[in-house]
C-alpha positions in Angstrom: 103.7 -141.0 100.1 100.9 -143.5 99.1 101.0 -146.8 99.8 101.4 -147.8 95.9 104.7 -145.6 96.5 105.7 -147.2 99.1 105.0 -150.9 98.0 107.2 -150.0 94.5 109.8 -148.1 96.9 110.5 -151.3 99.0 110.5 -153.9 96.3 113.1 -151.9 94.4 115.3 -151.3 97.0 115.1 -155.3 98.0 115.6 -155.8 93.9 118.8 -153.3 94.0 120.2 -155.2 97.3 119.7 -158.6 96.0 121.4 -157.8 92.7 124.5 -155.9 94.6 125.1 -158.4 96.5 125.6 -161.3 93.9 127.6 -159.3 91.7 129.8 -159.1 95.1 129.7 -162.9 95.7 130.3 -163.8 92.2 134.1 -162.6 92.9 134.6 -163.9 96.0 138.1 -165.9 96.6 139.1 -164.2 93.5 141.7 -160.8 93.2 140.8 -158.6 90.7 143.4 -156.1 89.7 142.8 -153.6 87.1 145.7 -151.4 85.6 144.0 -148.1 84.3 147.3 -146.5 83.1 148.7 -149.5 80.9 148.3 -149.5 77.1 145.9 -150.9 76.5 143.9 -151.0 80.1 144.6 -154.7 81.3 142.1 -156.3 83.9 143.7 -159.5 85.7 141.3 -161.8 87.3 143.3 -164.7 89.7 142.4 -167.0 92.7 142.9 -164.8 95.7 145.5 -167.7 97.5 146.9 -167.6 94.0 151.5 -167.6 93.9 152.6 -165.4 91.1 152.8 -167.1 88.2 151.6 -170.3 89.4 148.8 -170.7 86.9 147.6 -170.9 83.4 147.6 -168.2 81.5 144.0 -167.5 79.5 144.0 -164.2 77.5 140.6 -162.9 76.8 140.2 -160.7 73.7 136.5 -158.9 73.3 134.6 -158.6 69.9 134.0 -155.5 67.9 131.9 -152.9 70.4 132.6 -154.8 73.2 134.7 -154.7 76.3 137.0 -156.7 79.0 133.3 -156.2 81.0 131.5 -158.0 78.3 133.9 -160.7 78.8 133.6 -160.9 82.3 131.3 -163.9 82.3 134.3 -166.3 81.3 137.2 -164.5 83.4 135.0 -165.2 86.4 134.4 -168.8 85.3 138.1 -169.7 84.5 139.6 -167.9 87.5 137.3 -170.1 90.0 138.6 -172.9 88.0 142.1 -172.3 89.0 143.2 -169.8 86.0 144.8 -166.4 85.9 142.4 -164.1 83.2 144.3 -161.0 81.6 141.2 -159.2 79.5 141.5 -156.0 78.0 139.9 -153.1 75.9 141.1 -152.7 72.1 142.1 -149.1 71.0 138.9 -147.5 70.3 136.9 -149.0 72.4 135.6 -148.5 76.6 138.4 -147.0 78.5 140.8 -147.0 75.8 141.1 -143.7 74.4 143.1 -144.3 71.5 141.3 -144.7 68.0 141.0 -147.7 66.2 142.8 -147.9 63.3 141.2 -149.4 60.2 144.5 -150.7 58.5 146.1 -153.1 58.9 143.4 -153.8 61.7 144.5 -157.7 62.4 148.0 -156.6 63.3 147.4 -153.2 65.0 144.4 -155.2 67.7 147.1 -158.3 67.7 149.6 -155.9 68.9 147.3 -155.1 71.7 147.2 -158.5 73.0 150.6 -158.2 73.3 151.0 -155.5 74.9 148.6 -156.5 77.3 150.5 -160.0 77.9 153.6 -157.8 78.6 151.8 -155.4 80.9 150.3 -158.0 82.9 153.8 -159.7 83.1 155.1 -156.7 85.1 152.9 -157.5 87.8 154.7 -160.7 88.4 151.1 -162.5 88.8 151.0 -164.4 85.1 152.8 -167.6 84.0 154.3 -166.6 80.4 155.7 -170.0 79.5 151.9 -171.6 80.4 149.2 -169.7 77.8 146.0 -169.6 76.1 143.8 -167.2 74.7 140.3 -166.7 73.7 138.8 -164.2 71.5 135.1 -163.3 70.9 133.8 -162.1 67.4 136.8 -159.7 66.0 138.5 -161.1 69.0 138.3 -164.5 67.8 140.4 -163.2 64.7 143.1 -161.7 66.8 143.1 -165.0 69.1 143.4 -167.4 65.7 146.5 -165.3 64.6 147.8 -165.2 68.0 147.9 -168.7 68.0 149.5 -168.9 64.9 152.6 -166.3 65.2 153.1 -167.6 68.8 153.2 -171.6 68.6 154.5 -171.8 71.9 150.2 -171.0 72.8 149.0 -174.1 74.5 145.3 -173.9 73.3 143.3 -171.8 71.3 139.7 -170.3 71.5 137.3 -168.9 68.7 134.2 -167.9 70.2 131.8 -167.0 67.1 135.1 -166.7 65.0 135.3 -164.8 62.4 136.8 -166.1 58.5 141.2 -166.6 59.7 143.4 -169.3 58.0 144.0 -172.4 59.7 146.1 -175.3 59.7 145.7 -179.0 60.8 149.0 -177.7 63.1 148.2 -174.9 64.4 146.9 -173.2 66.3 147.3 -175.3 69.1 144.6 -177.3 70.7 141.8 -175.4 69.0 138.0 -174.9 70.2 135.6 -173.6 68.2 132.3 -172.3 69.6 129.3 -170.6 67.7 125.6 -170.0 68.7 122.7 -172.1 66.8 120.8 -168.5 66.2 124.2 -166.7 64.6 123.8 -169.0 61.5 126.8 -167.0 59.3 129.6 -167.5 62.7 128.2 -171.4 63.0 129.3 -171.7 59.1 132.3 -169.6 59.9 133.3 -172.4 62.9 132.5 -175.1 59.8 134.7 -173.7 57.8 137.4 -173.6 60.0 137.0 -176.6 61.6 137.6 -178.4 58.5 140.6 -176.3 57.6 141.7 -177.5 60.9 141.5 -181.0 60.1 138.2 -181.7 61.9 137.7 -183.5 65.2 140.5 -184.8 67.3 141.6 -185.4 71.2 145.4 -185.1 71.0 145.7 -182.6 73.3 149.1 -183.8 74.0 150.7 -182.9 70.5 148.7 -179.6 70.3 146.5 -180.9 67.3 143.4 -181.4 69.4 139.7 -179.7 67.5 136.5 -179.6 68.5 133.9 -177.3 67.3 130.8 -176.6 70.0 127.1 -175.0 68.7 125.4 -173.7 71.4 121.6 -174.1 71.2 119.2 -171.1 71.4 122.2 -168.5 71.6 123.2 -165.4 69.2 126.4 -163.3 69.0 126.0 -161.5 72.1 123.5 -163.7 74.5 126.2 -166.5 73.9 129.1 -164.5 76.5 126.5 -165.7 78.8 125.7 -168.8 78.1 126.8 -171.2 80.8 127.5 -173.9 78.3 129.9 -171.8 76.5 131.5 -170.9 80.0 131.5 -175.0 80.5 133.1 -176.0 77.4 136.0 -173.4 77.4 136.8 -174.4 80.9 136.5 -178.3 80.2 138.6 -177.4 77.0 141.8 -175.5 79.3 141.6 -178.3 81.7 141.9 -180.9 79.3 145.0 -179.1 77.7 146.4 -177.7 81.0 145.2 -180.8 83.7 142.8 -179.6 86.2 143.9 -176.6 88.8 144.5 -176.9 92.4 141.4 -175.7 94.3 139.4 -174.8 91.4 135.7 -174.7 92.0 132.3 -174.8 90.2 130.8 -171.4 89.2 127.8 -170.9 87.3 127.8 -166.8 85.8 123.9 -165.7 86.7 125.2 -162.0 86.9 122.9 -161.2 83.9 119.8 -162.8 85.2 120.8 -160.9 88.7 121.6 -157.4 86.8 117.7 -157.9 85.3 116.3 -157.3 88.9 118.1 -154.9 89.3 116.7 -152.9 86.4 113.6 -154.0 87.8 114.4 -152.5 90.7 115.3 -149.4 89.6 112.1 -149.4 87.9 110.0 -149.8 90.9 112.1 -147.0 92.8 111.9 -144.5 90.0 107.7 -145.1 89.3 107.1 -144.4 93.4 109.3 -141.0 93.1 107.1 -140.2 89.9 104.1 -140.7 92.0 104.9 -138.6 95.0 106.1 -135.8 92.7 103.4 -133.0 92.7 101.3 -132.5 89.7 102.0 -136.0 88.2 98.7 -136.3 86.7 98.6 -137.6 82.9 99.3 -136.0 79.9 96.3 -134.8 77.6 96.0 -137.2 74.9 96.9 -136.7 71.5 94.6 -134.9 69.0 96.4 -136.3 65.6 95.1 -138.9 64.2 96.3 -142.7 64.4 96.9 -142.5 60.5 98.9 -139.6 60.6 101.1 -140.9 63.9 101.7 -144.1 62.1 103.3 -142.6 58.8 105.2 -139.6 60.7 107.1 -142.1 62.5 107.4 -144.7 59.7 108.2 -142.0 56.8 110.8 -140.4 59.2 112.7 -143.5 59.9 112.9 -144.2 56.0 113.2 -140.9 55.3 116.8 -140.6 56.9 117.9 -144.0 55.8 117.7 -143.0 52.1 119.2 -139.3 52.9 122.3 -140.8 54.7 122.3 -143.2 51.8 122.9 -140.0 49.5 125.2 -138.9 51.9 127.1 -141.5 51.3 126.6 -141.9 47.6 128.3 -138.1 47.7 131.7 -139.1 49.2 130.4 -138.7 53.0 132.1 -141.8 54.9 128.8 -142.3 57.2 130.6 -145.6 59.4 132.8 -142.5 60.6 130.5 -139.8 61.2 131.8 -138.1 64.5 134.4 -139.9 65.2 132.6 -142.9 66.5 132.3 -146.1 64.4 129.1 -146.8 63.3 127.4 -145.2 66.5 127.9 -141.7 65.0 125.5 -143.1 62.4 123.2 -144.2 64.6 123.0 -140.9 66.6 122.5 -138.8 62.8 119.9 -141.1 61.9 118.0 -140.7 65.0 118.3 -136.8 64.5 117.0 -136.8 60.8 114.2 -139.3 61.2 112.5 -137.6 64.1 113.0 -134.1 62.1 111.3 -135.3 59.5 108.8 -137.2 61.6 108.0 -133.7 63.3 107.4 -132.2 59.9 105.3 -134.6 59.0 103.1 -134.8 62.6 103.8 -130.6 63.2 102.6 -131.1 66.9 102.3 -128.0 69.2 105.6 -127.6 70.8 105.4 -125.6 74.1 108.4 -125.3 76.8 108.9 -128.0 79.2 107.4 -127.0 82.9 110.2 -127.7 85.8 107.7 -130.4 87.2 108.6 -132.2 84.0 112.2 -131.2 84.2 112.2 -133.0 87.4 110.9 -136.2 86.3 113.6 -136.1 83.5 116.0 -136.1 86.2 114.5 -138.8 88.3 113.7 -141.1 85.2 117.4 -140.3 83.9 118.6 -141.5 87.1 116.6 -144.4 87.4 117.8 -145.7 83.8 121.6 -144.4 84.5 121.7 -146.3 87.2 120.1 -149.0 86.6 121.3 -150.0 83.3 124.5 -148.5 83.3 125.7 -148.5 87.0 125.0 -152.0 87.9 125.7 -153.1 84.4 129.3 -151.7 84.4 130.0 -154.8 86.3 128.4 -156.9 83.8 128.5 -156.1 80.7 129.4 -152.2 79.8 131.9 -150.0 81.2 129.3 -147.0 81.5 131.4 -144.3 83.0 132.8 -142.4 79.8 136.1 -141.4 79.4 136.4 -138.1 78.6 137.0 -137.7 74.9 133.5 -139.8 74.7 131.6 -137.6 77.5 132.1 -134.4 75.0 130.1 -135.8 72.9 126.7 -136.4 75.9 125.4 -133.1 75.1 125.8 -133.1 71.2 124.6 -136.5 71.1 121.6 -135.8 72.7 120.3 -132.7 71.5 121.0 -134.7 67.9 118.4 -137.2 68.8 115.8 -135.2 71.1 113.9 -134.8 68.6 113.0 -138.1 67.6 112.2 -139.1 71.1 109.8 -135.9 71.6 107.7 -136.6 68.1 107.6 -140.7 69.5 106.5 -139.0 73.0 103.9 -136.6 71.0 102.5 -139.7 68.8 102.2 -141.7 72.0 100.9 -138.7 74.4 98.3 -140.1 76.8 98.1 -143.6 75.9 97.2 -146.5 78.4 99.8 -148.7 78.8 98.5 -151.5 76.3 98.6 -148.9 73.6 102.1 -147.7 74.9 103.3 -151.0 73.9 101.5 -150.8 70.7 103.6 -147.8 69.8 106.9 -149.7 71.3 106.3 -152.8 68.5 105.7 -150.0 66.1 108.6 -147.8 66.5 110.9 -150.9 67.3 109.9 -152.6 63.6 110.2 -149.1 62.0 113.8 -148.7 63.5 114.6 -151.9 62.5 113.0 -151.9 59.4 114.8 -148.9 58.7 118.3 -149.7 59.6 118.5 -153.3 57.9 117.4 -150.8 54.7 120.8 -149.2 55.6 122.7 -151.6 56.0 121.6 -153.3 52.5 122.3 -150.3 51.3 125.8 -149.4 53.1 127.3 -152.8 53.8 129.9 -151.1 55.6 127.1 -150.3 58.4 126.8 -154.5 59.2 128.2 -154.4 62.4 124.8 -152.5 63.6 122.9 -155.9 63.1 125.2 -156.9 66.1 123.3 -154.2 68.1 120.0 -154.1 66.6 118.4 -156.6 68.9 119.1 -154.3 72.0 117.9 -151.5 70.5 113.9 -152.4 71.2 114.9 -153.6 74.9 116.5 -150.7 75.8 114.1 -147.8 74.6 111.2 -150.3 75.8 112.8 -150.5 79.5 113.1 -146.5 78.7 109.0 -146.9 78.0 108.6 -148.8 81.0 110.6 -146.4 83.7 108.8 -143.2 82.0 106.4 -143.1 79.4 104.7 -139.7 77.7 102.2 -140.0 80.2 104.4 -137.9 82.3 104.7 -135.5 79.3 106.3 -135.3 76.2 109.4 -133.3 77.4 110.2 -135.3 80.3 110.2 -138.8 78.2 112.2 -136.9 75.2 114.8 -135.5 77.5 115.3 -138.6 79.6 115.4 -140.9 76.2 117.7 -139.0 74.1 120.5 -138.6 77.4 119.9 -142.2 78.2 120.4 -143.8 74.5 123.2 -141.0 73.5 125.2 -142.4 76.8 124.9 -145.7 75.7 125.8 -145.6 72.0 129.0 -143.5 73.1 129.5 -146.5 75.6 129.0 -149.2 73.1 130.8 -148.0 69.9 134.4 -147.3 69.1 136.2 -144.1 68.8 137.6 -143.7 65.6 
């Protein structure tokens, strides 16, 4: 092993250690219980010393794609303040296997929340008569019209809240919070807050308001925004009267889960070098022109073809049987088929040395994004109605990670982020095309943002260097897990 090896191999590991051990200490003094087996799966988050049912109550419902995990930032802050958190997955989505129904939505994710109030109730650890809830996105829908059918709900929070009716009455003790950079959710909150009767500090009769704007946060950077943790928590103290041994805490998890990715980075470059025969690729004999429209003509290409689709009676938000992320997974499929028609590179079987860096670059990114970030903010480890779709999912989209590997063969690393900026604006590109033409594909804007980061951190753990095959098959396993992780079944 070289010493470069070495030098990457011991910086990861300290990265990976460091980032382990605060996702530990971020739940120390706390109990966390998690009930698998309930309807929907119910996570409760209380002070460790806590008495059953000798706290507030704060229900915690997750947005559209997202998860208890991806709410994890304000359980954690509320339970050190004193609070017992009952968070759960919506049917559809995470570890909740059943499918999410699109009528009658409101009422069928509503009825969730309740049953994961009663669920948690059987444990004997929640106070019924003291409660509050807080909903994220299409969350914030179902926490606006719990509120309302339950007026016995001491306070009320709409994290970038959806359009719901209001009334100067109730909900209770309302908060509304948006991010500055989610411009249609911060006229949403407007909207709502004037409905609500505007600003007021009752908290006493229930008809306190306030509506919070987070500067330099969007839909999803705002679940870990310390100022929104600080103003839901100032909000429930001011409506339930500050807890007995509450503390400070300040959620860093996602700045901690960041080295850790960098960690995993450094461990999985020194395997790469110590593997034999890890010598570059030969560089590409196409010419830039040609690259540049195979990629961009493919990603347009299967835009307007699942547009037609649609056009023909084809539901594409539904497309096997995952919301919107079936889409995603077709898309990538077509464009690179049509990107490799376009480029018609020589195609020649993968050699086991490349195999085996699939493996070790697949490992790298599993764990490393997925592993450590099921504690932050993805539950990663599929149930099994989502894991039959891995292999599908991936040979779907190989090919549009092998043409990206073939138009990017042999490049130095400034030109490999060239080629990242250009396939990231092309996928972009493309997809807001879709979604102007499909309105019923909007909630992939929600997502768009991580696409770039996630097949750049893919760049930057293995690029084509290593060959075509090995960053093709690494990339199309790696993004199929995670849009089966992110989107609901349907």
């Amino acid at each position: 092993m070289n010493k470069k090896a070495i030098l990457y191999f011991t910086l990861g590991l300290i990265c990976i250690l460091l980032t382990i051990w605060q996702i530990i200490v971020a739940q120390l003094g706390l109990k966390v219980i998690d009930l698998h087996s309930t309807d929907p799966p119910v996570t409760i988050i209380t002070p460790a010393d806590a008495r059953p049912t000798s706290r507030p109550t704060i229900l915690i419902a997750h947005g559209f794609a997202g998860s208890s995990v991806l709410m994890r930032g304000f359980a954690l802050t509320l339970a050190h303040a004193g609070y017992t958190t009952v968070s759960w997955d919506f049917q559809g989505h995470a570890r909740n296997p059943n499918p999410l129904g699109l009528s009658s939505e409101t009422n069928q994710l509503l009825q969730d929340a309740e049953r994961a109030l009663s669920a948690a109730e059987l444990t004997g650890m929640i106070d019924t008569q003291h409660v509050a809830i807080l909903g994220h996105s299409m969350g914030s829908g179902v926490a606006l019209s719990y509120g309302i059918k339950y007026p016995n709900t001491s306070a009320t929070i709409a994290i970038s809240p959806t359009g719901q009716p209001v009334t100067p009455a109730l909900p209770h003790n309302l908060l509304l919070v948006a991010g500055s950079l989610e411009p249609q959710f911060v006229s949403n909150a407007e909207q709502l807050f004037t409905m609500a009767g505007g600003g007021n500090d009752d908290f006493a009769s229930g008809s306190a308001r306030q509506l919070v704007v987070v500067p330099n946060v969007e839909h999803i950077s705002i679940l870990f925004s310390p100022t929104a943790h600080t103003a839901t928590r100032t909000w429930l103290d001011e409506t339930f009267g500050e807890q007995p041994g509450a503390t400070n805490y300040t959620d860093r998890r996602f700045l901690w889960f960041c080295l850790g990715i960098v960690g995993f980075l450094f461990l999985t470059n020194a395997g790469l070098r110590v593997i034999s025969g890890s010598s570059q690729s030969a560089l590409t004999d196409k010419p830039l022109w040609l690259r540049l429209i195979a990629l961009l003509a493919g990603g347009i290409a299967a835009t307007l073809l699942l547009w037609l689709l649609g056009l023909l009676g084809i539901n594409l938000t539904q497309i096997l049987g995952l919301l919107v992320g079936g889409y995603l997974l077709i898309w990538f499929g077509i464009a690179g088929m049509v990107s490799l028609m376009i480029l018609r590179p020589h195609i020649s079987r993968p050699t086991v040395n490349q195999l085996v860096k699939t493996l070790l670059a697949l490992a790298g990114l599993w764990l490393g994004v997925g592993f450590l970030g099921n504690f932050v903010w993805l539950p990663w480890l599929l149930i099994p109605s989502r894991l039959l779709l891995w292999i599908p999912g991936s040979v779907i989209i190989l090919s549009w990670f092998f043409v990206v590997g073939e138009v990017t063969k042999g490049s130095t690393l400034s030109r490999q982020i060239g080629w990242w900026i250009f396939q990231s604006a092309t996928i972009i590109l493309s997809l807001v095309v879709a979604i102007m033409l499909t309105p019923g594909l909007g909630f992939i804007m929600i997502i768009l943002p991580v696409v770039p980061v996630m097949i750049g951190i893919h760049m930057l753990v293995i690029s084509s260097r290593h060959g075509s095959w090995a960053y093709a098959l690494s990339g199309a396993m790696f993004i199929a897990w995670l849009l089966l992780a992110v989107f609901p079944l349907q």
